[in-house]
N, C-alpha and C positions, 0 to 999 in steps of 0.2 A: 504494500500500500504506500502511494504516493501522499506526505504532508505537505500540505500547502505552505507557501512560504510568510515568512513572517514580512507583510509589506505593508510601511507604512499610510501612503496614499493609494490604495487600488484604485481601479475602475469599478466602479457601480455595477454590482452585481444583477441587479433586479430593473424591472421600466418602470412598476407601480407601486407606491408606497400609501401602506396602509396607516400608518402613524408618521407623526414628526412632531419635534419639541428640539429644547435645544437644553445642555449641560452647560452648566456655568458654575464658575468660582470653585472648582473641584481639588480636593486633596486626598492623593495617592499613600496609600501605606503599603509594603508589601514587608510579611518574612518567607523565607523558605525554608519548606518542609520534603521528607521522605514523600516523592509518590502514592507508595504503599499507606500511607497514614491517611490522605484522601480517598483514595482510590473506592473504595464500599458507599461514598457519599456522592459519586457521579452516577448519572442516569444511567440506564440500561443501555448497551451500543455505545458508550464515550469510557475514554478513561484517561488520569491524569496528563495532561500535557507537558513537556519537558523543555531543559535547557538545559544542560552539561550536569544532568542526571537528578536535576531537582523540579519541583514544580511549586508552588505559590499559591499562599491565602493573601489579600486582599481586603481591606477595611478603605473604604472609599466614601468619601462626603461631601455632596455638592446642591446646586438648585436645581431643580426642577422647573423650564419655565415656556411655555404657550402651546403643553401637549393639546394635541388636535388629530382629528381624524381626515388620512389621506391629504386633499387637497382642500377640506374647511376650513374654519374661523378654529381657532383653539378655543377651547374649553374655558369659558367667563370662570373666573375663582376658581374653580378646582382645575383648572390646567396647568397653575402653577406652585410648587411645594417641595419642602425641604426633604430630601432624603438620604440615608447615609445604609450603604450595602456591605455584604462580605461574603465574598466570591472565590472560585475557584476556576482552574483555568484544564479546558478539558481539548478535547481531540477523536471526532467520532471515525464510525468502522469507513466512510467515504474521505478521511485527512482534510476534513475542515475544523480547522481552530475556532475555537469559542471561548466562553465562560459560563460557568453554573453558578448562580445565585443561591447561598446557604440562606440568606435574607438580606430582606429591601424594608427599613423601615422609614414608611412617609408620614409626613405630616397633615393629609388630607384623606379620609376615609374613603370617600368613594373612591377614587383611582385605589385604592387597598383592594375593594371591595370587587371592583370590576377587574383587575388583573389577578386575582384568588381563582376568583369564576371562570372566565375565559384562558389562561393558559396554565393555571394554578402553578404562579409564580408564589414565593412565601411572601407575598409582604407583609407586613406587620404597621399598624396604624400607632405611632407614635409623637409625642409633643414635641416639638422640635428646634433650632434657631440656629442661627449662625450671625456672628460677631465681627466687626473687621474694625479696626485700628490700625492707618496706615499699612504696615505690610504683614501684619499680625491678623492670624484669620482664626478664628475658635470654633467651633461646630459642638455642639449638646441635644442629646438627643436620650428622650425615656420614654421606654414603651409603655404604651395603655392595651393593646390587645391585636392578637391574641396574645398568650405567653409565650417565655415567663414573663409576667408583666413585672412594672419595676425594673428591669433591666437596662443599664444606660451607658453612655458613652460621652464624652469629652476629649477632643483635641485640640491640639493648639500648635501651629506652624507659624513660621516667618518665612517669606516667599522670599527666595534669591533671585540670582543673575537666568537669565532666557539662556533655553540649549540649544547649542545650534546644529550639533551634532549629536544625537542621542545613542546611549552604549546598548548592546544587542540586547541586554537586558533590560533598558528602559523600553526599545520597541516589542520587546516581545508581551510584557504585563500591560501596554497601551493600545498598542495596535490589534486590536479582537474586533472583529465585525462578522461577529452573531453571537446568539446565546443558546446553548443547550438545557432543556427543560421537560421534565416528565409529566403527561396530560393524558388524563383519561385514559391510560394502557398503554399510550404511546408515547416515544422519546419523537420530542420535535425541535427542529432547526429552526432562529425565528433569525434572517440574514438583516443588518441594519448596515449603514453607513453615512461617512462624516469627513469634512474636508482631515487634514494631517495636522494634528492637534499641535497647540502652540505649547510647549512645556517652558516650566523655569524646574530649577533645580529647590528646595524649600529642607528647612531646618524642623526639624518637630523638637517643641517645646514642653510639650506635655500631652499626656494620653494617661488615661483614666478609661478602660473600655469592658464591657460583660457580652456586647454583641458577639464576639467571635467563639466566648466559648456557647454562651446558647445555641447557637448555629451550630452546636453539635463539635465542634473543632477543638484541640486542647490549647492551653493555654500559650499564648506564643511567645518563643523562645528568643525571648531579649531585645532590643532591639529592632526595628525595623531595617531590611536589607535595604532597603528602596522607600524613600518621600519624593512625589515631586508632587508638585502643583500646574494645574492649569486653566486661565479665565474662561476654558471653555470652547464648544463648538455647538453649530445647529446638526442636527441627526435626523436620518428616515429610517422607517422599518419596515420588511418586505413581508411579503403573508410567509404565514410559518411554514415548514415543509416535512412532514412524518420522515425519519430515519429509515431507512430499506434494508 
C-alpha cells in the first residue's frame, strides 16, 4: 500500500463542499507516543500514523467562526464558537492520512448536538473562552456534558517569530486534510481543505489540562514535542466517503 505524501498545499480534492467555516487564533500542542498505545482507539480500517516510528496526540485550541452549509449564509450565532480538541493522527487501508478526534469540546450546543447525530463525532458541549494580551493567548475550557463533566483545561502560549520553513514534523501534525470517524457500522473519510497554513513558532506558558486523559489517552509525558500557533485559515469539507 501506497501513503500519500505529506503535502503541505495540495490540490482540492473534491468540486463540492458540503461545509465551510474558517479556524482562527489556533494553538498546536503535540507529544509523542508509542503507536501501539493509540492504536485500539483508531477506527476500524485506520491505524496509527507515523514519523520515524512515532505517532502523536494533539490538544488543539482555537475559534470556530461562520460555519455554514455548502454555499449558504453561515449559521446566525451558532456558527460561530470556541472549541478546543484532542486528536490522533491515523492512516487508512486506501494510505490516506487523517486525524481521529478523541474529543471536540464547543462552546455552543447545537453544533455539539448536530455533529453527535450526523457523523457521531465526540463533541462534548463545554463553557469556554479564550484571552489575548498582546502576544499572550490563554484558552479555558470546562465541560458541562456529556462527561466527565467538570473536566477542564487551561493554556497559555506566547506566539513567536513566523516559519518560513517548517520541519517535517511540523508538516506532518499540520498538514491532514481529512478526518477518520466511526458512524453507524461504518469507518468514514470526511476529505476537507485549506489554503497552506501561516505558522509562527509559540512558547507554552502554562497548561493545566484533564481533556487528554478523558479522551481515554494516558497522561502525557512531559512536555510538549511540538507548540506552534496559527491566526488561522478559511476551510471546506467534502461529503464523507465509507472506507472499502
Amino acid at each position: 500500500m501506497d501513503i500519500e505524501p505529506v503535502d503541505c498545499a495540495p490540490t482540492r480534492a473534491f468540486r463540492w463542499a458540503c461545509l465551510r467555516q474558517r479556524w482562527q487564533d489556533l494553538t498546536f500542542l503535540h507529544w509523542a507516543v508509542a503507536p501501539d498505545l493509540v492504536a485500539p482507539l483508531l477506527p476500524a480500517g485506520t491505524r496509527p500514523d507515523t514519523l520515524d516510528g512515532l505517532t502523536y496526540v494533539g490538544l488543539i485550541g482555537f475559534r470556530m467562526v461562520g460555519l455554514g452549509l455548502g454555499r449558504g449564509p453561515s449559521v446566525p450565532h451558532f456558527g460561530s464558537f470556541w472549541e478546543t480538541n484532542v486528536r490522533l493522527y491515523s492512516v487508512d487501508d486506501t494510505g490516506r492520512r487523517a486525524v481521529v478526534f478523541r474529543s471536540l469540546d464547543a462552546s455552543r450546543l447545537l453544533p455539539v448536538l448536530v455533529a453527535q447525530l450526523s457523523l457521531r463525532l465526540p463533541y462534548k458541549w463545554s463553557a469556554m473562552r479564550m484571552d489575548r494580551d498582546g502576544d499572550r493567548y490563554t484558552y479555558r475550557c470546562r465541560r458541562r456534558w456529556p462527561g466527565p463533566a467538570g473536566a477542564t483545561s487551561r493554556m497559555e502560549v506566547r506566539v513567536a517569530e513566523p516559519i518560513a520553513d517548517p520541519t517535517p514534523l511540523e508538516h506532518f501534525l499540520t498538514a491532514r486534510w481529512g478526518l477518520h470517524t466511526r458512524a453507524y457500522g461504518r469507518t468514514l473519510h470526511l476529505p476537507n481543505w485549506h489554503p497552506q497554513w501561516p505558522l509562527h513558532r509559540a512558547e507554552l506558558l502554562h497548561l493545566d489540562d484533564d481533556l487528554v486523559t478523558s479522551a481515554g489517552l494516558p497522561t502525557t509525558p512531559g512536555p510538549p514535542v511540538s507548540v506552534l500557533f496559527s491566526p488561522g485559515v478559511p476551510v471546506v469539507f467534502g461529503m464523507p466517503v465509507p472506507l472499502r
